[in-house]
Backbone as a printed PyTorch tensor [residue, N CA C, xyz], in Angstrom:
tensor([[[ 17.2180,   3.0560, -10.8830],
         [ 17.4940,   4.4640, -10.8120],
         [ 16.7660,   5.0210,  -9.5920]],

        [[ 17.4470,   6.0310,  -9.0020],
         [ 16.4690,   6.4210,  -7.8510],
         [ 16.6660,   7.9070,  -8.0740]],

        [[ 15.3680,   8.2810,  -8.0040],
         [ 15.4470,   9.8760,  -8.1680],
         [ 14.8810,  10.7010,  -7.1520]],

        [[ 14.9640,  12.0840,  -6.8820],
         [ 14.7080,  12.2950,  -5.4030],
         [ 13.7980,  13.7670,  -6.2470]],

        [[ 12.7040,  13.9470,  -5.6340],
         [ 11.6620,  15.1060,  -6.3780],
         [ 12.0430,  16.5180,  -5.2290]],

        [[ 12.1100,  17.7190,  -5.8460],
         [ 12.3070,  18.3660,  -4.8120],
         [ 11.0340,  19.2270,  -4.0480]],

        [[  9.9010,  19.0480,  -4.8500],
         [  9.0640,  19.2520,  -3.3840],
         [  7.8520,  18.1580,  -4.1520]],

        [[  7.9590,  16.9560,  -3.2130],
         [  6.7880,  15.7070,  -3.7240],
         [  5.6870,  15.6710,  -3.4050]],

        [[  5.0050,  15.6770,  -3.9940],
         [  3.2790,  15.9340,  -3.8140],
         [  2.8180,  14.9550,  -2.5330]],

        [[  1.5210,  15.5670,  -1.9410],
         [  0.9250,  15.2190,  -0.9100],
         [ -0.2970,  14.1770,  -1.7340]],

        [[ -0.4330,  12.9620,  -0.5000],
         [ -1.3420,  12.3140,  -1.3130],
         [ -2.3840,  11.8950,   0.0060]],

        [[ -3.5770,  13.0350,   0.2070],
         [ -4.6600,  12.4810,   1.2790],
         [ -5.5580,  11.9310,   0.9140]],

        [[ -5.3770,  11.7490,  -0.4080],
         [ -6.7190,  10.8740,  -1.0510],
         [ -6.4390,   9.8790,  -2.0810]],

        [[ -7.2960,   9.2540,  -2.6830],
         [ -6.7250,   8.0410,  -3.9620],
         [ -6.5600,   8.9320,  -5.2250]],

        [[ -7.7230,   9.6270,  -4.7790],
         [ -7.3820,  10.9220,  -6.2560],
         [ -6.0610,  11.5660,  -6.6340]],

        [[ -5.4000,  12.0790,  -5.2060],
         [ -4.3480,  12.4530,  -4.6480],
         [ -2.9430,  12.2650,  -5.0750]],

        [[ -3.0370,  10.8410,  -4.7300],
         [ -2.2900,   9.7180,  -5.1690],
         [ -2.1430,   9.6670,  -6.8380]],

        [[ -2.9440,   9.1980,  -7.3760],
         [ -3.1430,   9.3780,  -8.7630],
         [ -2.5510,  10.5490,  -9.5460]],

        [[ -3.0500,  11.8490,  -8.8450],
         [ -2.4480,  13.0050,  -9.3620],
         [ -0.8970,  12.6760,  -9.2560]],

        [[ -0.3870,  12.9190,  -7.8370],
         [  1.0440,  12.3050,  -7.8650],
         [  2.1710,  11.5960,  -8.7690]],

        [[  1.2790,  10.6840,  -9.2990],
         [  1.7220,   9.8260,  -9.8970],
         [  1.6240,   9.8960, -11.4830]],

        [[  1.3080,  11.2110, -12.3640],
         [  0.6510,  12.0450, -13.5130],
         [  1.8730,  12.7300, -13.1150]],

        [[  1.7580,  13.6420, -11.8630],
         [  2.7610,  14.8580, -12.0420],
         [  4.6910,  14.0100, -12.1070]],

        [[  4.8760,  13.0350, -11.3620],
         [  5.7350,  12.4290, -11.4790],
         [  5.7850,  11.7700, -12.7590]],

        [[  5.5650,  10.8690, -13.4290],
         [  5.4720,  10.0710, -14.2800],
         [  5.3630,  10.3210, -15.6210]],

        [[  3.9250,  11.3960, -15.7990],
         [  3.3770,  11.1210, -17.3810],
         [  4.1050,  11.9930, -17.9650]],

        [[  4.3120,  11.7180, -19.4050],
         [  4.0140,  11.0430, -20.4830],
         [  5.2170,   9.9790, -20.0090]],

        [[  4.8490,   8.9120, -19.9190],
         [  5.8840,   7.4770, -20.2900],
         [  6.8810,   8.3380, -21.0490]],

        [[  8.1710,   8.0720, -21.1270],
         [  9.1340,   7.9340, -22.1790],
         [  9.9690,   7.2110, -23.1000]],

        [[  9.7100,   6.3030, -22.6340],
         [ 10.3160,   4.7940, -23.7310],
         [  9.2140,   4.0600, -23.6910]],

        [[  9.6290,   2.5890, -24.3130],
         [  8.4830,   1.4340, -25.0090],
         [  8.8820,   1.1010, -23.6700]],

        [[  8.3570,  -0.4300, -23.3600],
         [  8.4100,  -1.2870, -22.3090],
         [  7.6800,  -1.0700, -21.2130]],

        [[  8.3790,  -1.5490, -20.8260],
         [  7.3690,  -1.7000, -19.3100],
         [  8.1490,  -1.1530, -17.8520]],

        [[  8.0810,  -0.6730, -16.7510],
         [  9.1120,  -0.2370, -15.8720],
         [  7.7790,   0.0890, -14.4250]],

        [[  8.7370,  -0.1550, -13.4340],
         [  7.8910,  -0.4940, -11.8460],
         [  8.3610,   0.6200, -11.1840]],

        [[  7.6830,   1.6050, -11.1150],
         [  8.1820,   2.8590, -10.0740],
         [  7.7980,   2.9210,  -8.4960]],

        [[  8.3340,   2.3520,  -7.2160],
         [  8.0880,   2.5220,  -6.1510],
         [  8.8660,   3.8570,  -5.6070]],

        [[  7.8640,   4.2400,  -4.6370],
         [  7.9600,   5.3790,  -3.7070],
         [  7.3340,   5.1730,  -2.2870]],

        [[  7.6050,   5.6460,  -1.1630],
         [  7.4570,   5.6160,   0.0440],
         [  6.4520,   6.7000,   0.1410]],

        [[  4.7730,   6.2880,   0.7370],
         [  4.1660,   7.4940,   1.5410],
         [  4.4190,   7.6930,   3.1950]],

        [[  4.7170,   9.0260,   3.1490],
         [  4.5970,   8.9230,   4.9400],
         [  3.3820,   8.7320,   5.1100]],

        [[  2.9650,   8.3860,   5.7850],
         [  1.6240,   7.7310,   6.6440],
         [  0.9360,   9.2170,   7.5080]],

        [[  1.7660,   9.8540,   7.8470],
         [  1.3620,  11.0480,   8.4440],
         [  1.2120,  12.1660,   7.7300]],

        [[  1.6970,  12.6630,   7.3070],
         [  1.3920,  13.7820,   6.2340],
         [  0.7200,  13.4430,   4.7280]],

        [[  0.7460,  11.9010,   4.9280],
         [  0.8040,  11.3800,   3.3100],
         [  1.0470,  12.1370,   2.3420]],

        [[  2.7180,  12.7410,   2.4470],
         [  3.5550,  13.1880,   1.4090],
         [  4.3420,  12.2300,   0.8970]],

        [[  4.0400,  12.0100,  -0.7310],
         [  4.8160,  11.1860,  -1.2360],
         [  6.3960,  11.3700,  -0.8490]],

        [[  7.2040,  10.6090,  -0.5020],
         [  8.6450,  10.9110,  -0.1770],
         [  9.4970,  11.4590,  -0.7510]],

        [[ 10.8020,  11.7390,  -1.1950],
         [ 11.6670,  11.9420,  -2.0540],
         [ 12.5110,  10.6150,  -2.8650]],

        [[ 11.6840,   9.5370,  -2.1180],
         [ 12.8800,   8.0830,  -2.4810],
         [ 12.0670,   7.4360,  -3.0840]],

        [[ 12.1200,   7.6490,  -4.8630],
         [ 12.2570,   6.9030,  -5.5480],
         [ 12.6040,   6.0650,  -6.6750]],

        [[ 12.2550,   4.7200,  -6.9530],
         [ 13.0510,   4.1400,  -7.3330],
         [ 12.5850,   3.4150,  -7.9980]],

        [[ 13.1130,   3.5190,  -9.6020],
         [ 12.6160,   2.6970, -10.9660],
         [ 13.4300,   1.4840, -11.0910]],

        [[ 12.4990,   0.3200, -11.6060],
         [ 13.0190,  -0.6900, -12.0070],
         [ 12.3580,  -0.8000, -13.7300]],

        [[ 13.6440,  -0.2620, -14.3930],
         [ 13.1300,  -0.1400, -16.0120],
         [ 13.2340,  -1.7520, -16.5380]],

        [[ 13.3400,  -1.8090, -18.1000],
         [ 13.2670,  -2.9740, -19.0670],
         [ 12.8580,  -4.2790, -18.1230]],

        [[ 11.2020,  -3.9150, -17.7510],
         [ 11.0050,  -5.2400, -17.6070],
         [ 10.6800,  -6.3760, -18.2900]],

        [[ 11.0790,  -7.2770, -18.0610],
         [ 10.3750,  -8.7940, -19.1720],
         [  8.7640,  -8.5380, -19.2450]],

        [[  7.7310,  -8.9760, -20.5180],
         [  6.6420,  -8.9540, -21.0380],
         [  5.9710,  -9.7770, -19.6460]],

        [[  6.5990, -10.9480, -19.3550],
         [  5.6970, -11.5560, -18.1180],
         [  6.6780, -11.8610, -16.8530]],

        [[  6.4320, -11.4730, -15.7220],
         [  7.1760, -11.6880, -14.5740],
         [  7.7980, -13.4320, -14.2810]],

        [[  9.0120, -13.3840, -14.8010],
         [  9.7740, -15.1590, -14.0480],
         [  9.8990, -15.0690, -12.2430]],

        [[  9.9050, -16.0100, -11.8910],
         [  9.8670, -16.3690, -10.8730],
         [ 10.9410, -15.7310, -10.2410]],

        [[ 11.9260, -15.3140, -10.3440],
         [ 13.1410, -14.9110, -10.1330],
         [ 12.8750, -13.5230, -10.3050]],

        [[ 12.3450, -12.9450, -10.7090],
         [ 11.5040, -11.4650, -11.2150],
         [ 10.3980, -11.0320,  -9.4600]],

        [[ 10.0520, -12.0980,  -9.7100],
         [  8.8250, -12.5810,  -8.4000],
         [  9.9110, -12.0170,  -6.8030]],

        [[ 10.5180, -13.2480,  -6.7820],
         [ 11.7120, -13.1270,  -5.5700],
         [ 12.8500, -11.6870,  -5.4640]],

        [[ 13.2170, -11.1600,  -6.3440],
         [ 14.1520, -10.3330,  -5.9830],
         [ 12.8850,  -8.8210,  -6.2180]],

        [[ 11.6870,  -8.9790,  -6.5360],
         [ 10.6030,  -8.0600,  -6.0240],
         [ 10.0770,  -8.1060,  -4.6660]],

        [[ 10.3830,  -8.7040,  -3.9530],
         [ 10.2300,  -9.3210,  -2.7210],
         [ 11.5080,  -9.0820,  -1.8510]],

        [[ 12.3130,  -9.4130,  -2.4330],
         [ 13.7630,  -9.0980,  -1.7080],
         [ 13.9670,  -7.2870,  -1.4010]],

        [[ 13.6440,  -6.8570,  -2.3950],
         [ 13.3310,  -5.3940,  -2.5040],
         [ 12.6110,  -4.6310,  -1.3290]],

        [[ 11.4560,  -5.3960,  -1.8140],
         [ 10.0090,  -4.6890,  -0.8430],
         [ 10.9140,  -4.8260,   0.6470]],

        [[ 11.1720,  -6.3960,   0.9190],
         [ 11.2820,  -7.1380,   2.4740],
         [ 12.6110,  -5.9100,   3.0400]],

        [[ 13.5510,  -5.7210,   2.2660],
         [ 14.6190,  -4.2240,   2.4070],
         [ 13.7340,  -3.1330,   2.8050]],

        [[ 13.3340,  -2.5540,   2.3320],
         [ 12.3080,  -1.2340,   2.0570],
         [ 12.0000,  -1.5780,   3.1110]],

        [[ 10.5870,  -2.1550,   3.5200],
         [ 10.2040,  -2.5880,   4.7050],
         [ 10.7340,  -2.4400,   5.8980]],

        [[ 11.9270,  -3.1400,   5.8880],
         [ 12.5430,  -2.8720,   7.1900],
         [ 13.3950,  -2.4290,   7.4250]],

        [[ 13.6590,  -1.0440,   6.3580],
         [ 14.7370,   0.0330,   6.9430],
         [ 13.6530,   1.3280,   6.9020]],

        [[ 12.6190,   1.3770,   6.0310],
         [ 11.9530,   2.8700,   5.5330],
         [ 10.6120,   2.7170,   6.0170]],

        [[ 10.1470,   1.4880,   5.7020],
         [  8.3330,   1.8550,   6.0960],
         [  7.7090,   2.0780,   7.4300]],

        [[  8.3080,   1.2820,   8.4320],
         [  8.2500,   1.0540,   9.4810],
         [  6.7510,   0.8270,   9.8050]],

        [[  6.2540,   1.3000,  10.8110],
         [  4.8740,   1.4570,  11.3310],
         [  3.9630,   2.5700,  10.7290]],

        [[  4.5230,   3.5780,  10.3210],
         [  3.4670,   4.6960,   9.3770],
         [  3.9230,   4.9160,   8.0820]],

        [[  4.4270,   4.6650,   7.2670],
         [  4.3830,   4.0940,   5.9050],
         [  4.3040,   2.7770,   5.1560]],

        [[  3.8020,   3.3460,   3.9500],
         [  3.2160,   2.6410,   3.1510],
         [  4.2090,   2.5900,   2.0080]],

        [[  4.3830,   1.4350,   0.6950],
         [  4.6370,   1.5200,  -0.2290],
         [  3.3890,   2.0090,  -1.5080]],

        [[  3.9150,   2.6910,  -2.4890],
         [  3.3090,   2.9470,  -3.9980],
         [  3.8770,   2.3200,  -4.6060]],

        [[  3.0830,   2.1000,  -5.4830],
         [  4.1030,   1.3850,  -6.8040],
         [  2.9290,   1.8750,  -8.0090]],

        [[  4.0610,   2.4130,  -9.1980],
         [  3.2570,   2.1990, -10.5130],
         [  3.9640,   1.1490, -11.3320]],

        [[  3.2610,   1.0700, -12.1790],
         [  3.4110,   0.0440, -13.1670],
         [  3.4000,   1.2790, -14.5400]],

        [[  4.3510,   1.7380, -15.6840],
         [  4.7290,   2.4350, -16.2970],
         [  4.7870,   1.8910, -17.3710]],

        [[  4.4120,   2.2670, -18.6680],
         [  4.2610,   1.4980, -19.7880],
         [  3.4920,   3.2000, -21.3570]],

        [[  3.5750,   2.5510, -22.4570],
         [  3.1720,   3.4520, -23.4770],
         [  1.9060,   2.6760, -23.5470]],

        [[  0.7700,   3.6080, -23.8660],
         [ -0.4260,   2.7240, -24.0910],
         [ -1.8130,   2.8830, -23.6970]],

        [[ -2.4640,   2.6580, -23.6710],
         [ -3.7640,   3.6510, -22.8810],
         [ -4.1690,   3.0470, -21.4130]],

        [[ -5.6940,   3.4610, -21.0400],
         [ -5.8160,   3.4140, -19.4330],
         [ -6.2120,   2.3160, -19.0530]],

        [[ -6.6460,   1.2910, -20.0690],
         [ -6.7940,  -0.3160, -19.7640],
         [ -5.5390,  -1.4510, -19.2630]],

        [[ -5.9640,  -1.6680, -18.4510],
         [ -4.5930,  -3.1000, -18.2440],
         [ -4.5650,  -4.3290, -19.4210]],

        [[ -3.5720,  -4.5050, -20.2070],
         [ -3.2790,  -5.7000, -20.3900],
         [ -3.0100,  -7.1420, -19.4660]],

        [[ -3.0570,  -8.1360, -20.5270],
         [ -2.4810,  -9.2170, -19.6970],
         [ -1.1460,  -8.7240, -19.2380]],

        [[ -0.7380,  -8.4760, -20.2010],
         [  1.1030,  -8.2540, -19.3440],
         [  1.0110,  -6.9550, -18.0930]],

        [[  0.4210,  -5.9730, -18.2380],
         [  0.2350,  -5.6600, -17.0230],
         [ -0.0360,  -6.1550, -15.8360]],

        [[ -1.4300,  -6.6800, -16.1490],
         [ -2.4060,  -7.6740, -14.6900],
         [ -0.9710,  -8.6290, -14.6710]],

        [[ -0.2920,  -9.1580, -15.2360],
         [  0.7210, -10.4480, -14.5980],
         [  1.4970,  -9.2570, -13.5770]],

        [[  2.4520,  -8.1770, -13.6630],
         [  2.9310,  -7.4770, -13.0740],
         [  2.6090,  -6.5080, -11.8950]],

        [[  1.0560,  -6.1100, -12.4040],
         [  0.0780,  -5.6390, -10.8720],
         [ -0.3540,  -6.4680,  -9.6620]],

        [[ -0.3280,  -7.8400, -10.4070],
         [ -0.5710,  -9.2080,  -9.6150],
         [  0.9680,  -9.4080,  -9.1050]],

        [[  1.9870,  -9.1470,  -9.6330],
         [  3.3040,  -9.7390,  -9.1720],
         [  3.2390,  -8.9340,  -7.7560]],

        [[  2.9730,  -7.4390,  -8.1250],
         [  3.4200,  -6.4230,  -7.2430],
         [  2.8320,  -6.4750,  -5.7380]],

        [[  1.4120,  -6.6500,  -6.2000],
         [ -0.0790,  -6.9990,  -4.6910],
         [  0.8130,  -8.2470,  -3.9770]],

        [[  1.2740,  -9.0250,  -4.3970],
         [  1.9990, -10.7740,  -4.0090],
         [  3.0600, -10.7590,  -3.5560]],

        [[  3.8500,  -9.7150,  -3.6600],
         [  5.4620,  -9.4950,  -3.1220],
         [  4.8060,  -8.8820,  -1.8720]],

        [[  4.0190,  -7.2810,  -1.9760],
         [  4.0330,  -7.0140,  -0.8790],
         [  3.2900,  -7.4690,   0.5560]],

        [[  2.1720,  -8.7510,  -0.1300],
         [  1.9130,  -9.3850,   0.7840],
         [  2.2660, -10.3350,   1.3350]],

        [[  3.4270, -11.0050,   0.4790],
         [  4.4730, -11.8040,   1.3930],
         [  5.5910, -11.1270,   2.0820]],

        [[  5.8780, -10.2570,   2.2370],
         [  7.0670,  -9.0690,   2.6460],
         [  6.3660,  -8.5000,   4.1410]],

        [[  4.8270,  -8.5440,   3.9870],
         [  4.0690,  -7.8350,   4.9940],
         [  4.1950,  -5.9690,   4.4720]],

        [[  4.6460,  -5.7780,   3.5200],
         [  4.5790,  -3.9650,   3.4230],
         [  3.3810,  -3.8750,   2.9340]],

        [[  3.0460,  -2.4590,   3.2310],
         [  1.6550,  -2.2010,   3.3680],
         [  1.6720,  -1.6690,   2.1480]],

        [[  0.8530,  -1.4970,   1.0360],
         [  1.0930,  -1.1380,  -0.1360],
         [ -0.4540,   0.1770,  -0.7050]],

        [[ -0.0530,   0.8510,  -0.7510],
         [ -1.2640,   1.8140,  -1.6050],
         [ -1.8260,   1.0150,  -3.1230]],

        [[ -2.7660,   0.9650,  -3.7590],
         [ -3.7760,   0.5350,  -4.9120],
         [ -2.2750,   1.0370,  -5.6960]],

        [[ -2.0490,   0.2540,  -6.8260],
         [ -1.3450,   0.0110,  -7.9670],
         [ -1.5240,   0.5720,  -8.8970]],

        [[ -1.0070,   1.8050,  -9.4630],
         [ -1.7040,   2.5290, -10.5930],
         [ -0.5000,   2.1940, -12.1100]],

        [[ -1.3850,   2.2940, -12.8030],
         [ -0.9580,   1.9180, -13.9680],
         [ -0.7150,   3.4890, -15.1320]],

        [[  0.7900,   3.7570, -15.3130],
         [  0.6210,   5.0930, -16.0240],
         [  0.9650,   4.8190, -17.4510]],

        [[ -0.0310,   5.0320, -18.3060],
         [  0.3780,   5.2480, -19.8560],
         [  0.1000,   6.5470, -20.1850]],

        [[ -0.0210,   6.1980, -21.4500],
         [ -0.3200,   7.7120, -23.0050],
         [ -1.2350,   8.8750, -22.1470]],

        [[ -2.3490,   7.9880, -21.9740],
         [ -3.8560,   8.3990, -21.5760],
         [ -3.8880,   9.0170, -19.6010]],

        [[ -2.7820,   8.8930, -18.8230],
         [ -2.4640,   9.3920, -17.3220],
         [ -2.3510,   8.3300, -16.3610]],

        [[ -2.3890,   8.4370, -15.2470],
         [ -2.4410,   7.3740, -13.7770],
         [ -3.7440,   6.9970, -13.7010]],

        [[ -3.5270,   5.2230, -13.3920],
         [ -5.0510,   4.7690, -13.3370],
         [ -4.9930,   4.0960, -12.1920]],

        [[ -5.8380,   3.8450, -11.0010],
         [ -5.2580,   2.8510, -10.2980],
         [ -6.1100,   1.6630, -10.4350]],

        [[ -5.4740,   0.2570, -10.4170],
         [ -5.7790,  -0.7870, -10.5460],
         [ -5.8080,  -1.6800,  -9.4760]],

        [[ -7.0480,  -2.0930,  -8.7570],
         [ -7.3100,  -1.9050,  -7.2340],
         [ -6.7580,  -3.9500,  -7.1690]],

        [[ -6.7800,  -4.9570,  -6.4670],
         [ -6.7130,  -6.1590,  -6.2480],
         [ -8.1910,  -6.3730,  -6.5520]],

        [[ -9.0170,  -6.3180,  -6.9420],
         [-10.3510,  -6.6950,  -7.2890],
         [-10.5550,  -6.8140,  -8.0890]],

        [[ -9.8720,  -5.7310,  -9.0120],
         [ -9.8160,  -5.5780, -10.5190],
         [ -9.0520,  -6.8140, -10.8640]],

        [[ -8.0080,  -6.6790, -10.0720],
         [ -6.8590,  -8.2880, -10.6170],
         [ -7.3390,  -9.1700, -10.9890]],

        [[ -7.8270,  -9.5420,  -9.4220],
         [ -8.8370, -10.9190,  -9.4930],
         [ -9.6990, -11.1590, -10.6900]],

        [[-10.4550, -10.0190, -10.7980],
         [-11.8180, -10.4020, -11.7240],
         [-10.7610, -10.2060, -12.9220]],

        [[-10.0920,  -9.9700, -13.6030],
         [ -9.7840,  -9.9390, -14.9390],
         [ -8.7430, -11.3810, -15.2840]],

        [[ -7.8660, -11.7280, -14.2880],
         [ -7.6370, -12.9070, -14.2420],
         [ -8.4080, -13.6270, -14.0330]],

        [[ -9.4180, -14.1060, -13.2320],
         [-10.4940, -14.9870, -13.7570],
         [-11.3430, -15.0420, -14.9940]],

        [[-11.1730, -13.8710, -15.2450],
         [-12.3730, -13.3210, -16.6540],
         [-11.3090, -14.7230, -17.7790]],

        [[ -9.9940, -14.1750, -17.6440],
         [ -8.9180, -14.7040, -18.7230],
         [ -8.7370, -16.3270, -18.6120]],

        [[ -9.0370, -16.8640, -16.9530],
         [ -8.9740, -18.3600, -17.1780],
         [-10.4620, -18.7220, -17.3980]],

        [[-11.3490, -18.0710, -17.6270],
         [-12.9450, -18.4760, -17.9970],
         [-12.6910, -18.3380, -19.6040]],

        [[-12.0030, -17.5450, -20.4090],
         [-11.9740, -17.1000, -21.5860],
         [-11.3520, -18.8180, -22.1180]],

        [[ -9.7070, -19.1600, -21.4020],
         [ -9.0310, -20.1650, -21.6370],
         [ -9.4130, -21.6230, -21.5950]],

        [[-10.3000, -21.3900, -20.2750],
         [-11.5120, -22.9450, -20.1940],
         [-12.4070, -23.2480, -21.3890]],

        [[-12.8110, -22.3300, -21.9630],
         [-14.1900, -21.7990, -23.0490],
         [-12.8980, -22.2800, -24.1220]],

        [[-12.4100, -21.4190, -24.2300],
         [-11.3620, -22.2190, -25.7420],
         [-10.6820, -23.7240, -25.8750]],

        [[-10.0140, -23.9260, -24.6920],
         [-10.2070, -25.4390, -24.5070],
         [-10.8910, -26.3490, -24.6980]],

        [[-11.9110, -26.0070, -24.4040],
         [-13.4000, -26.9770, -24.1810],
         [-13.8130, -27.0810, -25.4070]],

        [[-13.8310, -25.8590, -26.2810],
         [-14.0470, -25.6160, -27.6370],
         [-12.8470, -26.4340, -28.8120]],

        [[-12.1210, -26.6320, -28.6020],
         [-10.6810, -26.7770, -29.1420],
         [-11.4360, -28.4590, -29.0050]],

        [[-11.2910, -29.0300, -27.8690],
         [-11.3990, -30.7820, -27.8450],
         [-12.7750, -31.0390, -27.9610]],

        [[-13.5470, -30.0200, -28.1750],
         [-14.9060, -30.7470, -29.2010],
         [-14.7750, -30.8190, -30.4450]]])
């Protein structure tokens, strides 16, 4: 779906951004899960008018999920972003301000498309029940590692 806002908030800060993404977004309206990208101009950093939901997503990103998120971005990229924009993306869901696993698989999908695509991407915010959170690549990292330290520990535990 692509929907066009008629006057879209300015985003000069992460706070900014966040707000943006509250005044667009919150309250979720269905169950599931859904990927909202939008274009910042780079110069005014006014969120754009172009954007565009990808609703009923699968619980964990398939590989094929992976690639045509990529196919997307690598489009975007090289008709809209050019040299002074950036991509947003939320990650949209019912639920409070913590990431799940099924989130982190999809915030991780999102950081991975746009760094194989080369688009420049703004911090990943995550909107549920509770408002816009953003969920930085650091956070990724450490909570996916937290989860294969959790999985090593049960393993290890399991074959003793």
């Amino acid at each position: 779906m692509d929907t066009t806002t008629p006057n879209p908030p300015t985003a000069r800060t992460a706070l900014d951004l966040r707000a943006g993404w509250q005044q667009l977004l919150d309250p979720p309206d269905h169950e599931g899960h859904s990927l909202w990208v939008l274009v910042v101009d780079g110069e005014t950093r006014r969120l754009t008018s172009l954007l565009h939901e990808v609703a009923d997503l699968p619980a964990v990103p398939a590989t094929g999920d992976a690639a045509q998120l990529e196919r997307f971005l690598a489009q975007l990229a090289a008709s809209v972003l050019r040299d002074r924009h950036r991509v947003a993306v939320a990650l949209r869901r019912r639920g409070g301000p913590l990431p799940d696993e099924t989130d982190l698989w999809w915030i991780a999908t999102v950081y991975e498309a746009c760094d194989a695509v080369g688009a420049p991407c703004e911090t990943v915010h995550l909107v549920g029940d509770a408002g816009a959170f953003p969920v930085t690549r650091a956070e990724v990292r450490a909570a996916r590692a937290a989860q294969r330290s959790r999985a090593a520990r049960s393993s290890s535990t399991t074959a003793s």
